[in-house]
C-alpha positions in Angstrom: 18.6 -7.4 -11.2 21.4 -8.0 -13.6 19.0 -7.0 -16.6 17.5 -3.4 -14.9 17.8 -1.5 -11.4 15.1 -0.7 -8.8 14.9 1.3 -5.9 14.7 -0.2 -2.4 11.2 1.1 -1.6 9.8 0.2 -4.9 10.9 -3.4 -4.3 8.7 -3.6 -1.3 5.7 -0.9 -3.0 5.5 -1.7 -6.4 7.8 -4.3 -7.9 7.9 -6.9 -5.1 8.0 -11.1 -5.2 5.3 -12.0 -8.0 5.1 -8.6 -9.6 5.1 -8.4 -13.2 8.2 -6.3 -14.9 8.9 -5.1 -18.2 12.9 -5.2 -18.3 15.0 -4.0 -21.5 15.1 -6.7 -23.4 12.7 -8.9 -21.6 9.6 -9.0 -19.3 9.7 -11.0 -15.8 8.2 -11.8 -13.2 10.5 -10.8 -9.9 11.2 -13.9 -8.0 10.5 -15.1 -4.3 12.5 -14.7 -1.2 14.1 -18.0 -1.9 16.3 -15.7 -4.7 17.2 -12.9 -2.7 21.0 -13.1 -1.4 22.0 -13.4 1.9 24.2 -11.2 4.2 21.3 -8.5 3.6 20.4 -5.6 6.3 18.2 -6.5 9.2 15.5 -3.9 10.0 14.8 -3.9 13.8 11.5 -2.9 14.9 9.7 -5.7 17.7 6.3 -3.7 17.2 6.0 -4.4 13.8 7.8 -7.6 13.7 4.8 -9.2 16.4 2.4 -7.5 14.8 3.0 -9.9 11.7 3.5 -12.2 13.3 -0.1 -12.6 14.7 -1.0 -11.8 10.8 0.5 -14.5 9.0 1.7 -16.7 12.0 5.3 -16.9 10.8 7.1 -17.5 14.3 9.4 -14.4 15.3 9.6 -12.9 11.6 12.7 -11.0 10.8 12.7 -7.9 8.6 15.5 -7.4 6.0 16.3 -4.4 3.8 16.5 -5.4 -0.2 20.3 -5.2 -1.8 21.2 -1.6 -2.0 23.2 -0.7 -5.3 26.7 -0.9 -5.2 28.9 2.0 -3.6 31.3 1.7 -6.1 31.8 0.6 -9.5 34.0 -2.0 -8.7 31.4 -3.8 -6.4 29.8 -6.3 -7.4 25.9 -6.2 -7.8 23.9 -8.5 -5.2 20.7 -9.1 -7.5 17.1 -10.4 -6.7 16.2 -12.9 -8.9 13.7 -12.9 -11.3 12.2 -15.3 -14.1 11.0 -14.9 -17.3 7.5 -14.4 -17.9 5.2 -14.8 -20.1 6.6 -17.8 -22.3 4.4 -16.9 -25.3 5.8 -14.4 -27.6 4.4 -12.4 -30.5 6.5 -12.2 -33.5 6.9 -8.4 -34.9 7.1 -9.1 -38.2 3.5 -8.7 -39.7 2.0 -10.4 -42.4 -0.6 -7.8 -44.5 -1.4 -4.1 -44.4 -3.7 -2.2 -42.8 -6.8 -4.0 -41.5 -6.1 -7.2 -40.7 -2.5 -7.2 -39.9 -1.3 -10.6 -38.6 1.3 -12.0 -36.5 2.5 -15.0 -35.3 1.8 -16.8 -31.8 4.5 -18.5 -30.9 5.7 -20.4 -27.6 9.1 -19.9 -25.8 9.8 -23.5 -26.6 9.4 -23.1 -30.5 11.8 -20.1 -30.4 14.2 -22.3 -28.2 14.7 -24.6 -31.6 15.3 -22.0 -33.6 12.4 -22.0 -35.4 12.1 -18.2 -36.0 15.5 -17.2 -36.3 16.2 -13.6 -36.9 12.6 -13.0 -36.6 12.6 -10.1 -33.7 9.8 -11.1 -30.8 8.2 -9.1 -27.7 6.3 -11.0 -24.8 2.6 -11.2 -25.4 0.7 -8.0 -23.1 -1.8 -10.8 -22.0 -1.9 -13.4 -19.6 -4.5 -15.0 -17.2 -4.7 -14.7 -13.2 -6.9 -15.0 -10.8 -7.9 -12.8 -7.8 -5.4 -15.0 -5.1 -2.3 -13.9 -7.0 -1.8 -16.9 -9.2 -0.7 -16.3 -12.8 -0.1 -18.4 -15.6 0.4 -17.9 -19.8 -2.7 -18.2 -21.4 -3.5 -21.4 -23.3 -4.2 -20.1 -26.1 -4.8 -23.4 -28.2 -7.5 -24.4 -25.8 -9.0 -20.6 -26.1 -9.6 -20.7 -30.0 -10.3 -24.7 -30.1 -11.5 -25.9 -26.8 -11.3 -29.5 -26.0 -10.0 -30.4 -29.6 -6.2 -31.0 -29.8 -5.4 -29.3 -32.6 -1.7 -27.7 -32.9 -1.0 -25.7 -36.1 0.4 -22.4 -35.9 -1.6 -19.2 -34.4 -1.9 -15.6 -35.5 -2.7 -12.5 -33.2 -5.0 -11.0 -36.2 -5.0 -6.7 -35.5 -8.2 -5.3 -37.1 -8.1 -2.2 -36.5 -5.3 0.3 -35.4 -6.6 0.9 -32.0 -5.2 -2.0 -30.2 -8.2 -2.7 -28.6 -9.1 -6.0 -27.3 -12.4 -6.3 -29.7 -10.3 -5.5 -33.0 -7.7 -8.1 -32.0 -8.5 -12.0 -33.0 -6.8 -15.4 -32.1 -6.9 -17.6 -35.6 -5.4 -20.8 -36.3 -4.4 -22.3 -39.4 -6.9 -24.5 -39.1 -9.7 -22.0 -39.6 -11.1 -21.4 -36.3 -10.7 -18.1 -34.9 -12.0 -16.4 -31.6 -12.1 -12.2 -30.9 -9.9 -11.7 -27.5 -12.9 -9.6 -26.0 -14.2 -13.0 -25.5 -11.5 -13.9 -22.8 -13.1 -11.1 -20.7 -16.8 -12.5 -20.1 -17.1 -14.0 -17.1 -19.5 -16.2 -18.1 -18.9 -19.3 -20.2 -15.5 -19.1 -18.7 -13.5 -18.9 -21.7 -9.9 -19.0 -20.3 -10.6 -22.3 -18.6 -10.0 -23.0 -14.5 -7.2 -21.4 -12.9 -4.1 -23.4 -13.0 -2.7 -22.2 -9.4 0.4 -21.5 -10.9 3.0 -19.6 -8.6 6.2 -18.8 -11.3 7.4 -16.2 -8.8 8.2 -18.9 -6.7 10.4 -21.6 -9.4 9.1 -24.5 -11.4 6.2 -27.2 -9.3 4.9 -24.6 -7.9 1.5 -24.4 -8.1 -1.2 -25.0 -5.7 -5.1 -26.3 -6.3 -7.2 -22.9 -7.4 -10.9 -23.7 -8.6 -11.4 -20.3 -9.5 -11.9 -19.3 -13.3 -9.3 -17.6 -15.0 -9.6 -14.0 -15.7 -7.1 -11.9 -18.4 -4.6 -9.9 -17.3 -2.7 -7.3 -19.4 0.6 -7.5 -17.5 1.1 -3.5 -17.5 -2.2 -2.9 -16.0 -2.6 -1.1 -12.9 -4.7 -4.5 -11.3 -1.5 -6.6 -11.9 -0.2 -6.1 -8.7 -1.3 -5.2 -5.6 0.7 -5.2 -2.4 0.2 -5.7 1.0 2.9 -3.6 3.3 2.1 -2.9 6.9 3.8 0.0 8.5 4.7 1.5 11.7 5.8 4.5 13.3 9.0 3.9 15.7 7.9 4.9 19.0 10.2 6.7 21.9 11.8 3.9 23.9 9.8 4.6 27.4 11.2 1.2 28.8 13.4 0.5 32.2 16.7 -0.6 31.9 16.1 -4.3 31.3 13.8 -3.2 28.7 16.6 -1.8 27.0 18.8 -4.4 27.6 16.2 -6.8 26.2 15.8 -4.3 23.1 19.8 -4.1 22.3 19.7 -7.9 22.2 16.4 -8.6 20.4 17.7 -9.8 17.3 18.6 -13.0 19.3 16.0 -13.0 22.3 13.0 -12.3 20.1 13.0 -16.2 20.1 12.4 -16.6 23.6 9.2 -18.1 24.8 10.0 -20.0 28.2 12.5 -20.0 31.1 14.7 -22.8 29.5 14.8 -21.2 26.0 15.8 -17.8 28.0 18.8 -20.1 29.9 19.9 -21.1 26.4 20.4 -17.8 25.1 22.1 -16.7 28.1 24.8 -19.4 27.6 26.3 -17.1 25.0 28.9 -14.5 26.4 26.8 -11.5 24.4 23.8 -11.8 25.6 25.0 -12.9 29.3 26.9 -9.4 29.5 23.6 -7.6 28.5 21.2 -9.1 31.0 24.5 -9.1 33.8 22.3 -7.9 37.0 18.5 -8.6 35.8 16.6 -11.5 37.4 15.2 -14.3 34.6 11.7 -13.3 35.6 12.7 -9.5 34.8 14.1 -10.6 31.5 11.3 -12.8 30.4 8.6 -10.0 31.4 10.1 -7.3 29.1 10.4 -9.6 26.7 7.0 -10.6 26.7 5.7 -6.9 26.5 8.1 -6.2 23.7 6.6 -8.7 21.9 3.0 -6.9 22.5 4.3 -4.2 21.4 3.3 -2.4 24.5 0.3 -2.7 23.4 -2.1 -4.4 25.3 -3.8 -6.2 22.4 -4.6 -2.5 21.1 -4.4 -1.7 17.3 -0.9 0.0 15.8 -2.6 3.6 15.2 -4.0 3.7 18.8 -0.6 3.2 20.2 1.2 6.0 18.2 -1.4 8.5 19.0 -0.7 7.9 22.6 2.5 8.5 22.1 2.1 11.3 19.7 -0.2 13.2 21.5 1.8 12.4 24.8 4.9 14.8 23.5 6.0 17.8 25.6 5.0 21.3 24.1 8.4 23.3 22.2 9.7 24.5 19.5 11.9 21.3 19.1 14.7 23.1 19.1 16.3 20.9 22.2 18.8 18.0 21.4 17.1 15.1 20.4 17.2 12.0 22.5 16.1 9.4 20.0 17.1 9.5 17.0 14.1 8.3 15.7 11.6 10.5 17.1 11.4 14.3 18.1 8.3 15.9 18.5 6.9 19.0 20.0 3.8 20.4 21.0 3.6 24.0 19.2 2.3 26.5 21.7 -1.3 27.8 20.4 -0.7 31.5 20.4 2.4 30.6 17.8 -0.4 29.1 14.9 -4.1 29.9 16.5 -5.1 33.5 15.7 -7.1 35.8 18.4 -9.8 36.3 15.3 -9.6 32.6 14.0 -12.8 31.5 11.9 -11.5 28.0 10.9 -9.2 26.7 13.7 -11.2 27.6 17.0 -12.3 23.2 16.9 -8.5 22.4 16.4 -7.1 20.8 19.8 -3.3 21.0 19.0 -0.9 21.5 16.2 2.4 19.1 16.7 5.4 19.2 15.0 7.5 16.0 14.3 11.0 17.0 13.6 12.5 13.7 13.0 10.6 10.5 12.8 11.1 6.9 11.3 8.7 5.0 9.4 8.9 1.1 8.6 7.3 -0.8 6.3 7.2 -4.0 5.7 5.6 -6.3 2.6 3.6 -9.0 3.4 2.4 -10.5 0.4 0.2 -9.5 -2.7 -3.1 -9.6 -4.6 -4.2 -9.4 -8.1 -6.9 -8.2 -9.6 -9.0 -6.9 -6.9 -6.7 -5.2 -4.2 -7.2 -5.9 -0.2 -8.3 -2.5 1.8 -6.7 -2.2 5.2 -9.4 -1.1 7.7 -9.6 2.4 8.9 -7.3 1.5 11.8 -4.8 0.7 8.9 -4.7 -3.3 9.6 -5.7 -6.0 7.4 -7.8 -8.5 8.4 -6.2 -12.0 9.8 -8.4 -14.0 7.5 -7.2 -12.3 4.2 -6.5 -14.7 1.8 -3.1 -13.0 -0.2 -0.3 -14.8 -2.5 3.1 -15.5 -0.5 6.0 -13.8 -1.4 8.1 -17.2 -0.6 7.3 -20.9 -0.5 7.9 -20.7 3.3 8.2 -17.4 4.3 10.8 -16.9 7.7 11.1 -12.9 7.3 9.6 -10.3 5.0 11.4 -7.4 3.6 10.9 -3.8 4.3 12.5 -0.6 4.6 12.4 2.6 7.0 12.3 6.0 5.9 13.1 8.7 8.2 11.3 12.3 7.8 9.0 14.9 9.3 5.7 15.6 10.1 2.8 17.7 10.9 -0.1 16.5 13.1 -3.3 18.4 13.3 -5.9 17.2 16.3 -9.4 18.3 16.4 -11.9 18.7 20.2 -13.5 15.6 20.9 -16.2 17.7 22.5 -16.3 19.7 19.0 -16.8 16.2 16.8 -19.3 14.6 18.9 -21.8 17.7 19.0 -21.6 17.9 15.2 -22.0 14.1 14.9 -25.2 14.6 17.3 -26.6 17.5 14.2 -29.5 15.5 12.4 -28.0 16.7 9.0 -25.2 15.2 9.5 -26.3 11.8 10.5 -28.5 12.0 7.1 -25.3 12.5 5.0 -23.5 10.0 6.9 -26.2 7.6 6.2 -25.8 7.9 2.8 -22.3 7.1 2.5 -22.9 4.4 4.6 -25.8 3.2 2.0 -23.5 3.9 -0.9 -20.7 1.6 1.2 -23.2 -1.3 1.5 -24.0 -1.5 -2.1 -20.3 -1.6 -2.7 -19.4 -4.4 -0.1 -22.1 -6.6 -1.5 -19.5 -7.1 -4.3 -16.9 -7.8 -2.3 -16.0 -11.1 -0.1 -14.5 -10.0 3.0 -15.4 -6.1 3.1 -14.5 -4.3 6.6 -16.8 -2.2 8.6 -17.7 0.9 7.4 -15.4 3.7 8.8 -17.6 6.1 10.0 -18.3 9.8 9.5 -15.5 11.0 11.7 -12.9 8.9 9.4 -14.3 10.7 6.2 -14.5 14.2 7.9 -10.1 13.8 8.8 -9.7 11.7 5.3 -11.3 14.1 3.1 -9.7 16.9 5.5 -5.9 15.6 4.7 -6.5 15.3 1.2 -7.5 19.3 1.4 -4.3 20.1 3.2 -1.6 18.0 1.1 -2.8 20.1 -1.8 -2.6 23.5 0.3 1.0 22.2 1.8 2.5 21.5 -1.0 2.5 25.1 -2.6 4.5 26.6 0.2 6.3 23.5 1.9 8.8 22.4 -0.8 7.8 19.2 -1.5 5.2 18.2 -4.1 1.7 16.3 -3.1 2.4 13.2 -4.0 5.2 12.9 -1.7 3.5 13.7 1.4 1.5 10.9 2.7 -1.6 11.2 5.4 -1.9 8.8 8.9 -5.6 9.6 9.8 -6.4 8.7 13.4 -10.3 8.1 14.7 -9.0 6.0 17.9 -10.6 6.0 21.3 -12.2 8.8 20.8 -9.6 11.1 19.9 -9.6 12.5 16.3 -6.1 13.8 14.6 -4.3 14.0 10.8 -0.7 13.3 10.8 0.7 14.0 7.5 4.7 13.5 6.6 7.1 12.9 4.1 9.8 10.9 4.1 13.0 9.0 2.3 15.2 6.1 3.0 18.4 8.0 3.3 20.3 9.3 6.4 18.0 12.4 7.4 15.7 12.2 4.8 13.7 15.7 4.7 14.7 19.9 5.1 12.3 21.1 7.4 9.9 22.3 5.2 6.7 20.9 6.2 7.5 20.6 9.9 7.4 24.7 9.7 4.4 25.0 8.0 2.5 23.9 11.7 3.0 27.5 12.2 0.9 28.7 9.3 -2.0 26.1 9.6 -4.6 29.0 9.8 -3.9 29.7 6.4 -3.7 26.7 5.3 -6.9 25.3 6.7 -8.4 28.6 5.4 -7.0 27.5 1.7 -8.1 23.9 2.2 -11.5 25.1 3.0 -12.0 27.7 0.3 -10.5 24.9 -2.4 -13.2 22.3 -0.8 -16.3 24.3 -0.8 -16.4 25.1 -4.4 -15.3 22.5 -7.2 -14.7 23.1 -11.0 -17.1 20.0 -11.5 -19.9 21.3 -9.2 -22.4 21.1 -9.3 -22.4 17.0 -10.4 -19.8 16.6 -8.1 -21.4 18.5 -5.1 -24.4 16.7 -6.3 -23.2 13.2 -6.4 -25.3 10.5 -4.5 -23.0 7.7 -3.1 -25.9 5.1 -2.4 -27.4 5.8 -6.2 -24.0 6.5 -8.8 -24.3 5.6 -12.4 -20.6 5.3 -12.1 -20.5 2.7 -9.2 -18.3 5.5 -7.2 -19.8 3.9 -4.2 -17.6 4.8 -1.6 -17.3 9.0 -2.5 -19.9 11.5 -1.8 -19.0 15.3 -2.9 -14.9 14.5 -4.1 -13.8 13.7 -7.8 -10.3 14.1 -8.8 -10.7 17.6 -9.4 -11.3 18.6 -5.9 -10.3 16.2 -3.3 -8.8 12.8 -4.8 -4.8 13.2 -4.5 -1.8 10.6 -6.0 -2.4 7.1 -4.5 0.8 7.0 -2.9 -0.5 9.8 -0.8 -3.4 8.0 0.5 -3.9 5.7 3.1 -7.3 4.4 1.6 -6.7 4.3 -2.0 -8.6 7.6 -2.7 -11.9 5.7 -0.9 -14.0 7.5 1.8 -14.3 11.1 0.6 -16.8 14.0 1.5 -16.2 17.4 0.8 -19.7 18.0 2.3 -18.8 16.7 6.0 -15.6 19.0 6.2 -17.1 22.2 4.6 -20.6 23.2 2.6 -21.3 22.4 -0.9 -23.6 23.3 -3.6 -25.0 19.8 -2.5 -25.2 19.7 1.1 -25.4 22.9 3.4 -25.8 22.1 6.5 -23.8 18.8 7.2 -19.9 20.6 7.2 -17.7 20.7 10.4 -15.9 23.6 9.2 -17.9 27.3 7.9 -16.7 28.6 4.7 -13.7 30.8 5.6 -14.0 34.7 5.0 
């Protein structure tokens, strides 16, 4: 953008198509795919590419990287575009002192003729949306008047010096006046239906919404939610057509029959590539690259066979793919002969090099969209496009390292058989269905094993980064309850070349103390005993979906967690003040 700079990743975590940005001298709302230049970096990755599209049944979706800043300054910029949002301003000149300060309301349009001239003005903070992503100004006329048709001028009338919404007034000239705490009753539905509008996406835009209107203060956190799926490039296992296929994909991906495969092979490229390889060869490994290799199991089941499928080393061998490196670490390296906390832990792996992509998909508002515990969202879910006819989505890859910490199966299963245990995971499971009943399309509730590894990670990020050189919020957690087979991966990572030192991959050789830290720090809180104490199915604070965890203990920086700081336990990983007898883990020594 020509009027402020973003990183690549935040484009596609934070400030995406349809978020709402505050720029230097003017707020925005970034634009649609349709505004994004061409010539742009395609991200190869066929898992993740078919997994979208059985999620939003765009045909063969591409991935594309956003603009990167220019190398030099001679360059110039390629810019997203963006659109300027809200239209109703707030003039800054107040009229009267102290309580009941007043300023005008006025519309882009007014300003446009010049009516306030040298009069400095600043984007009104509130606007109205709806929970599918639309957005619109508020119509502020129809808010103070209702159906009358009355146009004098309006005032934004400040009461009080807190700048909350119940010392703030809308008043016309013509006498009637309304407080702006009103706009945020749901009953009565004082901002009217929602409009449908789509600005992110250009002018006639909008689509039919019958939902009521909700305000929106365009900084808060609920302004924007996205939705980005990501993967973990897997080592290329395939045969030599596979391969073949694979080097060509960004033109075969389209194949779908024999005579589409003939087609393709008409051009010289992709006729040298498949020189030697039968038509039903090709078609057949380009049928399970589009599975993903799969076999119609979810994303996280597939990396953990391939994680947990790694030879055991130091990784100190020559990489053969770039993209992923990992070793088993022999036990007696990081399991001590007198271990207390580690004697349930299956195998410690290190992941020397690994790449991650991610790719957005589209957005909410209001209310965000939980993927499951398997990390998918549902098909169904109903989310705001990020174009008016979306061909690709953009993403990015970050390459890092990891740790990944397993636990026995044997070992969860008995303590999931322990009658404590099934009482404490009973009660989060109560505490769960109150919260869904709030909630349209909830998924199924995760499970105790989820919690146990969830609340688990959150322990170690904290312990990890004291010692690994990194701080917490920039390691993130993968938490794997698949077929069966229990494991943490946590890793940090960055879009450039390498993107990490080897400090956390080394610290798989100190996870005794680490778990031993992690456990000490969860058995005893600086809240307890309300927070060992805390009753998921019965909370005065709604905190539904938490049983022993509160930020002082085991909530961590949201772009650490897979989960959004949901499903957490401190009393299934270690004992509490609360709960005894329902831990996986003793209390270290």
């Amino acid at each position: 953008m020509s009027q402020g700079k973003l990183r690549q990743s935040q484009v596609i975590t934070t400030y995406g198509p349809g978020a709402l940005i505050d720029l230097p001298r003017h707020s925005a709302i970034v634009g649609g795919l349709e505004t994004w230049p061409n010539g742009l970096e395609e991200i190869l990755e066929p898992r993740l590419s078919n997994w979208l599209q059985r999620m939003t049944d765009v045909p063969s979706p591409r991935l594309y990287a956003p603009p990167p800043e220019p190398r030099e300054p001679w360059e110039k910029a390629r810019d997203i575009g963006a659109w300027r949002f809200p239209e109703w301003f707030v003039v800054q000149q107040a009229i009267g002192e102290g309580r009941g300060q007043r300023r005008r309301l006025v519309h882009r349009k007014a300003l446009e003729r010049g009516r306030y001239d040298g009069k400095p003005v600043v984007p009104t903070r509130f606007v109205r949306a709806c929970p599918r992503g639309h957005v619109d100004d508020v119509d502020w006329y129809g808010f103070v008047h209702g159906d009358e048709r009355c146009r004098r001028d309006l005032w934004l009338v400040e009461r009080g010096t807190t700048g909350d919404l119940s010392d703030l007034v809308v008043r016309c000239d013509c006498g009637k006046q309304r407080s702006l705490f009103e706009a945020t009753e749901r009953s009565g539905n004082p901002l009217g239906t929602c409009t449908g509008g789509r600005p992110w996406l250009g002018d006639h835009t909008a689509e039919e919404c019958n939902q009521p209107s909700r305000l929106l203060i365009r900084t808060a956190s609920n302004a924007y939610f996205p939705q980005v799926v990501s993967v973990l490039s897997l080592p290329d296992r395939g045969t030599a057509v596979e391969r073949a296929v694979a080097d060509a994909w960004d033109l075969l991906q389209a194949v779908d029959s024999l005579e589409s495969l003939l087609v393709f092979k008409r051009l010289p490229q992709i006729a040298e590539k498949l020189a030697g390889y039968e038509d039903e060869e090709v078609l057949a490994a380009i049928a399970k690259l589009k599975s993903g290799s799969s076999g119609g199991r979810n994303l996280k089941a597939v990396e953990l066979d391939a994680l947990l499928g790694v030879q055991e080393g130091f990784g100190d061998d020559v990489p053969i793919d770039p993209d992923f490196h990992a070793r088993r670490l022999p036990e007696h390296v990081w399991r001590r002969d007198d271990s207390t906390v580690s004697g349930d832990v299956e195998c410690v792996i290190q992941l020397h090099r690994m790449r991650e992509v991610l790719a957005l998909i589209g957005f909410t508002r209001l209310e965000a969209v939980m993927r499951d515990a398997h990390g998918e969202y549902d098909t169904d879910v109903e989310r705001a496009d990020i174009a008016i006819e979306p061909q690709w989505f953009p993403a990015v890859e970050n390459r890092g390292e990891g740790v990944l910490l397993q636990l026995r199966t044997d070992a969860v299963r008995a303590w999931l058989r322990r009658k404590p245990v099934r009482a404490r995971i009973d009660a989060l499971a109560e505490g769960y269905r109150t919260w869904a009943k709030e909630r349209k399309a909830a998924h199924e509730f995760p499970g105790g094993p989820y919690i146990l590894l969830h609340t688990l990670a959150h322990l170690l990020i904290q312990s990890l980064a004291l010692r690994c050189g990194y701080p917490a919020s920039s390691i993130r957690e993968r938490i794997y309850a698949e077929d069966d087979r229990f494991a943490i991966l946590l890793y940090t990572g960055s879009p450039d070349a390498e993107g990490t030192l080897g400090g956390l991959v080394q610290q798989a050789r100190h996870i005794e103390d680490h778990l031993a830290d992690a456990l000490r720090t969860g058995a005893l809180c600086s809240n307890d005993p309300v927070c060992a104490q805390h009753e998921p199915g019965s909370s005065m604070e709604q905190r539904w979906l938490h049983g022993a965890a509160c930020h002082a203990c085991a909530l961590i920086a949201e772009t650490s967690c897979e989960m959004r700081n949901d499903h957490l336990d401190r009393a299934l990983v270690v004992p509490t003040l609360g709960v005894a007898d329902a831990a996986f883990f003793p209390v270290p020594e």
